[in-house]
C-alpha positions, 0 to 999 in steps of 0.5 A: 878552412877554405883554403886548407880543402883547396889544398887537399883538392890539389894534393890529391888531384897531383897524387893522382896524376902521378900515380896514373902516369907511373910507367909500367914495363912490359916484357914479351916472350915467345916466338916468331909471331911476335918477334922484332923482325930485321929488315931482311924480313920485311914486310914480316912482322911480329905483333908485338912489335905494334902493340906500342901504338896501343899503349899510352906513353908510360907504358914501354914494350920490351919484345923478347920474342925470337925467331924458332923459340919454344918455351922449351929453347928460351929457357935453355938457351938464357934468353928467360934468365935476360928478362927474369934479371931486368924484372922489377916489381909492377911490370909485366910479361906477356907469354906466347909459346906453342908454334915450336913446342909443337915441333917433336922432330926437334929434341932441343924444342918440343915439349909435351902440352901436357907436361914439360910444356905446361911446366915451362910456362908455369916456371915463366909464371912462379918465377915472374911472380916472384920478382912481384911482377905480373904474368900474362898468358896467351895461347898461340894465335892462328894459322891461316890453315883452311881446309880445302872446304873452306874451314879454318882448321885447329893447326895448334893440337893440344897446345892451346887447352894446356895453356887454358887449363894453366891458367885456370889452375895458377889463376894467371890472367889468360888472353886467348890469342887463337879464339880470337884469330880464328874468329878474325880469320872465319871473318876474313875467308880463306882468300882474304885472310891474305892480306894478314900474312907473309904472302908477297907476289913474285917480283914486289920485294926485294927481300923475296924476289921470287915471292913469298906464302907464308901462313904463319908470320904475319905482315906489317898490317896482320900485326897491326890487327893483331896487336890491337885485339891483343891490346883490347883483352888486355884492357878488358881483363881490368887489372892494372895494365888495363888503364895504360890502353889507349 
């Protein structure tokens, strides 16, 4: 009898183990902000691009994010149906558009936030769910937009409630990447939030020889930041995922 309940013990401890260290796949899409950069582009970085050093190993990102999307262009453009294909049941996709939908001088971009826009990213949520694959939502993190008082201003429209609305009405689970950043940006200050983004001084880069301000995109260390405070609500949102965080 005894040695039966060690095996038990053993049978379960082993089962455990490699259900505990199954890998998960996570997909992101959206735009710049999280996008792979080359080494032209360097220091810019995309926060997606640090998230791995957040994860354990049997977790791998797969960053889908690109340069001047908005949900509208990712779909057109085939770059939805790349990810769609690869999905397989249990992974996930974290999706972040907003930045270039907002861009309404661009036919081929812009969406209305409460409509095609809405639309779009509900179309990412059915059709990833459909794969048995789990969606993530994320408004759009912040810009480095301080009034000239020093108040970090909403450079992000109606954009960010739409997506908070979506989540709410298709039960998605919804990371809000602006209330985070603006919060890290008040605590930052107009000067020091710098130190976040694309601002290089003339003459210290060679991919900017002439320098570079940049409010939007963020440099390798602003990824870094914002990657973990991704990293942090992933975990806080207790789902599955949520144990593959460091």
């Amino acid at each position: 009898m005894k040695q039966i309940f060690f095996t038990l013990v053993l049978a379960s401890f082993l089962l455990t183990s490699c259900t505990s260290g199954k890998s998960i796949s996570i997909y992101t899409i959206g735009d710049s902000t999280m996008a792979q950069k080359q080494e032209n582009k360097r220091p810019e970085t995309g926060w997606a691009e640090k998230l791995y050093l957040y994860l354990d190993k049997s977790a791998k990102v797969y960053d889908h994010g690109l340069n001047g999307r908005s949900s509208k262009s990712f779909i057109i453009e085939g770059e939805w149906k790349k990810v769609f294909d690869a999905l397989k049941k249990g992974d996930y996709v974290l999706i972040q558009f907003g930045h270039n939908d907002e861009k309404s001088e661009d036919s081929t971009r812009y969406t209305n936030p409460n409509t095609t826009y809405k639309d779009n990213l509900r179309k990412f949520i059915n059709e990833t769910r459909s794969k048995k694959a789990n969606p993530i939502i994320l408004t759009s993190i912040s810009r480095r937009s301080f009034n000239d008082k020093g108040v970090l201003t909403n450079s992000h429209g109606e954009y960010p409630q739409a997506v908070r609305e979506l989540a709410k009405e298709t039960e998605t689970p919804l990371i809000d990447a602006q209330l985070l950043t603006e919060k890290l940006l008040i605590q930052y200050g107009p000067e020091g939030a710098k130190k976040l983004f694309l601002h290089v001084e003339p003459g210290t880069n060679p991919n900017y020889p002439e320098g570079k301000k940049d409010d939007t995109h963020l440099n390798d260390f602003g990824a870094n930041v914002i990657a973990k405070l991704i990293a942090d609500e992933i975990k806080n949102l207790d789902i599955p995922l949520s144990k593959k965080i460091k």
